[in-house]
N, C-alpha and C positions, 0 to 999 in steps of 0.2 A: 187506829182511827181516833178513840177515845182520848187516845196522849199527843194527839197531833194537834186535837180540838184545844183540848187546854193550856197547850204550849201555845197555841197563838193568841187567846183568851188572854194568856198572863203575861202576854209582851203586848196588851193594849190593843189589839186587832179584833175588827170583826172579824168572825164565820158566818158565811152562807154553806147553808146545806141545800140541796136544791136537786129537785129531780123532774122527769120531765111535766106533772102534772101539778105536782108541789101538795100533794093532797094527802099521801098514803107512805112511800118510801121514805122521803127526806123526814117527812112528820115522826114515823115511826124511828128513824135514825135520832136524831132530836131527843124526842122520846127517851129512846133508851138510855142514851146520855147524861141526861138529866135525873133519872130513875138510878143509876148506876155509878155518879160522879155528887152527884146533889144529896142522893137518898131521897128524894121525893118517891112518894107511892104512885102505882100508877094509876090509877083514876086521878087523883091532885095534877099528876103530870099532862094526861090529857086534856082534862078539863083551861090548866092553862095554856096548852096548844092553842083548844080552841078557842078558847078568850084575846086569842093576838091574831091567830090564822081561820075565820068561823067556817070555811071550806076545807081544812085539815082533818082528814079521817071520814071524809064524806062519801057515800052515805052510812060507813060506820069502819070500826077500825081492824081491819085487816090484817093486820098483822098483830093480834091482841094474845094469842095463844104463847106468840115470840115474847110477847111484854110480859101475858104473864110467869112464864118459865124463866125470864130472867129475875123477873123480882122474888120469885124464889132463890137462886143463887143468889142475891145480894148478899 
């Protein structure tokens, strides 16, 4: 997924990531992405989720246990 994202990123394309509420799944998708291709931490990462998306991770973020076990493998 990760090397799909960036392969289309580096040929000039957007990505949408998108899921059906757009709040929790895609967000945390995103997320990890970022956290994992960026090196951004994840708090920095969510915090600018929500600075673009302010209903992303609402009412909080659910999949944070996944976020933070990956940023330990980083």
């Amino acid at each position: 997924l990760f090397d799909n994202i960036t392969n289309h990123i580096l040929q000039g394309h957007d990505v949408l990531v998108h899921c059906h509420m757009g709040r929790q799944r895609s967000a945390a998708t995103v997320a990890a992405y970022i956290m994992k291709v960026l090196k951004w931490s994840m708090v920095d990462t969510i915090k600018h989720i929500k600075s673009i998306k302010r209903d992303a991770f609402f009412p909080d973020v659910n999949f944070q246990d996944a976020l933070e076990e990956l940023s330990k493998n980083i």
